[in-house]
N, C-alpha and C positions, 0 to 999 in steps of 0.2 A: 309508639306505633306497635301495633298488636302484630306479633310472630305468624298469626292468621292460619287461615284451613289450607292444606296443599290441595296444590291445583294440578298434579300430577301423582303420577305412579310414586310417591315420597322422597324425601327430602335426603339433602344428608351436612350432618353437624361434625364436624370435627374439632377437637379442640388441643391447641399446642400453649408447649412451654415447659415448667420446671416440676418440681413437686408441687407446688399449689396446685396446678392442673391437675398430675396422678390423680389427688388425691391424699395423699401423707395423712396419717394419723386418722384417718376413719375409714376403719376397717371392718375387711368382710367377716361373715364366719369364716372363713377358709384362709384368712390372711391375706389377702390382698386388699391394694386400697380400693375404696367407693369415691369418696370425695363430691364435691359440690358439681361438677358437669357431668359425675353419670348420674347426680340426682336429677339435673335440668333434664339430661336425653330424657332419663324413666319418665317426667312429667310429661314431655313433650307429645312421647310414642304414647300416650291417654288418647291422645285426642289426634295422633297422627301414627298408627299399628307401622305404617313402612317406613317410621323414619330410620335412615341408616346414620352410625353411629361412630367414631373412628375417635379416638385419643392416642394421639402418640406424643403426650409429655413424657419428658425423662427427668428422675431426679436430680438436682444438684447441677442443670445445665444453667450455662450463661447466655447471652441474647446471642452472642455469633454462631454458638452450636445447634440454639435451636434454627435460627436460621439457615446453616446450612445442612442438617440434619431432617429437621422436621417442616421448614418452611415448601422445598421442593416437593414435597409429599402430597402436600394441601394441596398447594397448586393442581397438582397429577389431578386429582380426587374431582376438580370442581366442586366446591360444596355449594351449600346453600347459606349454611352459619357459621362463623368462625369466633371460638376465644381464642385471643390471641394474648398470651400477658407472657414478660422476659423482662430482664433486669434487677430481679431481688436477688437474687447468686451476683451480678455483678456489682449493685450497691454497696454490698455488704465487705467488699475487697478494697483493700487501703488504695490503693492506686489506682480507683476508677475516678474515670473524667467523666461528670455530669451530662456535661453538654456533648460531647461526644458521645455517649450512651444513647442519649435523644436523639442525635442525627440518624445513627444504626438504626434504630427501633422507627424512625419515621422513615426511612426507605423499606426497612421488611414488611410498617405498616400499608405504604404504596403497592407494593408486591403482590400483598393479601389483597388489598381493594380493588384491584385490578381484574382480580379473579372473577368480580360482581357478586360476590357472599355478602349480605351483611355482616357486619366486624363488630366483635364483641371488646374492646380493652380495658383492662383494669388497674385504677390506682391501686399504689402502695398502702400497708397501712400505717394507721396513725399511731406510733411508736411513745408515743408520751407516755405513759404509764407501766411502762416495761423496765426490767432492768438498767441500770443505768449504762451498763457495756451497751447494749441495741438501742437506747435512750438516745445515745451521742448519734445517731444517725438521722434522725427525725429531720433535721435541718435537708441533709442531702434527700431521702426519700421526697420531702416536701416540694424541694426545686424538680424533682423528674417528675413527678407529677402532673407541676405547670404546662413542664414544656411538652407532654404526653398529653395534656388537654388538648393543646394548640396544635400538634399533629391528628389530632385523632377530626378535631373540627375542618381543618385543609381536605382531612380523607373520608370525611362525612361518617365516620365509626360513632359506635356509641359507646360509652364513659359508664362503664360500673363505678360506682364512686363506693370503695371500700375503706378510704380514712374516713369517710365520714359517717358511719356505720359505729354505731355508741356500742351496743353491745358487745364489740369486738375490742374493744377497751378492756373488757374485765378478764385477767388470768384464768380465768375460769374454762373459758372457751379455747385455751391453747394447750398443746399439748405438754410431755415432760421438757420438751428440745427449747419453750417457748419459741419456735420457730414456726413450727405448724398446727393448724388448728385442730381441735376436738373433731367430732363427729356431730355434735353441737354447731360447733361455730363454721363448719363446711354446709352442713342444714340453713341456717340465717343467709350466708352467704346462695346457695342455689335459690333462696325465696328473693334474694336481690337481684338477682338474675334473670329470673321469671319474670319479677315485676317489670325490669328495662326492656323485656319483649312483650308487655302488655297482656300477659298470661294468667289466669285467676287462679288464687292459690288460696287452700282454706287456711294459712298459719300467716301471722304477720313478722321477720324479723325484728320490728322495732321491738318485740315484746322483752323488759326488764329479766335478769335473771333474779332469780329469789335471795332475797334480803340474806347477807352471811359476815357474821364477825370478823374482825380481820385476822388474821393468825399472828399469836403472838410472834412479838422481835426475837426470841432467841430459835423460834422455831423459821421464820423465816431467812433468817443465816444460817441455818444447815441447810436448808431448803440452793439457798442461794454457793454456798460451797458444793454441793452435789452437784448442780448445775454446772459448774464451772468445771469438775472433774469429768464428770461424763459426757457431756458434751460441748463446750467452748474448748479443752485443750486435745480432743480427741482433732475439731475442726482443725486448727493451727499446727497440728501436726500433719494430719493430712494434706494442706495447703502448702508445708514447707515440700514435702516428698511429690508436692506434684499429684495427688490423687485427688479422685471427686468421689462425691460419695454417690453419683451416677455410671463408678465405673463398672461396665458388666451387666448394667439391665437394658432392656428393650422395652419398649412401649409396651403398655397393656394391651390395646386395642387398634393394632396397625392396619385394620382395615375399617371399612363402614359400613358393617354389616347391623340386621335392624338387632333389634331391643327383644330378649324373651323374659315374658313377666314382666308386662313395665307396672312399674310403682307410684302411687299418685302422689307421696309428699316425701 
């Protein structure tokens, strides 16, 4: 179903959650992130100049902070469109309960549907070809998924399906953290977006990245030790001390004001 022409003085999108929402790893000139939903708003505000615009993901949060952080906001707002994606900060913690994550996340999902926005959610990705440390999780992202399917159909939401998005398989498109994506792989991602709201877009995500040799084994165990020193043991320390690495920021965009400059891809 196509996102369609507004039928009033403009719309308004807001979009909650963690660092995937900001944005992480595709950046402005100015440093700050862009990310794949202020590429969606830019396309949107093409074809709709008053859409109003709100993002208030925070990095590094888990489902119950967005929820009661940023869930109460949306509400206030009324929107018209909501992404709604949480749980990759809790997945990734030893001691989350699957099923218990899904219960949370299908009540916040009811919350949000309530509102009458259409509801944007989105799978985990498909972790197969990643490190072997994020590798071991594939299983759990796998089952929240499921059960994120089967909430989001109860709530009549629609399913960005980002495991199943091939080109998001190739390291290429993530960044140094392999946590979050390129500027590349947040681009593929907004044209997946577009597409589940019926929106014409001149670039197609499926498109292959270009043919590239594999880096040699001894180059890729430096590669893989650097990783590990700069970011996995930086995490686990922070994690023991109790720190997020959301502590201290605010939303980029805590209101829903429209779009200057929108940009068509």
């Amino acid at each position: 179903m196509r996102w369609g022409a507004s039928v009033g003085d403009g719309r308004t999108f807001v979009a909650i959650g963690d660092s995937f929402v900001e944005g992480l790893d595709d950046w402005r000139p100015d440093g700050t992130p862009r990310g794949w939903a202020d590429r969606v708003a830019e396309r949107l505000a093409v074809d709709e100049p008053g859409l109003r615009y709100a993002n208030l993901a925070v990095r590094g949060k888990v489902l119950d902070q967005i929820v009661d952080d940023q869930l109460p906001v949306a509400e206030r707002l009324r929107p018209d469109l909501v992404a709604f994606c949480a749980g990759g900060n809790d997945i990734i913690r030893v001691s989350c309960d699957t099923d218990d994550l899904a219960r949370r996340f299908d009540a916040a999902l009811g919350r949000i549907t309530a509102t009458g926005a259409r509801v944007l959610v989105f799978t985990g990705f498909d972790l197969g070809r990643m490190h072997p440390v994020i590798r071991r999780l594939r299983g759990r992202v796998a089952c929240y998924n499921e059960l994120m399917r089967a909430s989001a159909e109860r709530h009549g939401s629609t399913v960005v399906d980002l495991w199943g998005m091939a080109p998001l398989a190739d390291p290429r498109v993530w960044g140094t953290d392999r946590l979050h994506l390129t500027a590349d792989g947040h681009r593929r991602v907004a044209l997946r977006v577009l597409e589940c709201l019926g929106e014409p877009v001149a670039d197609d995500w499926r498109e292959p990245l270009p043919e590239a040799a594999p880096a040699p084994w001894r180059a890729r165990q430096i590669d893989d030790l650097r990783w590990m020193r700069e970011w996995v043991l930086p995490y686990v320390r922070n994690r023991v001390r109790g720190r997020q690495t959301g502590d201290g920021f605010l939303p980029k965009r805590p209101e829903p004001l429209p779009l200057e400059q929108p940009l068509r891809n």
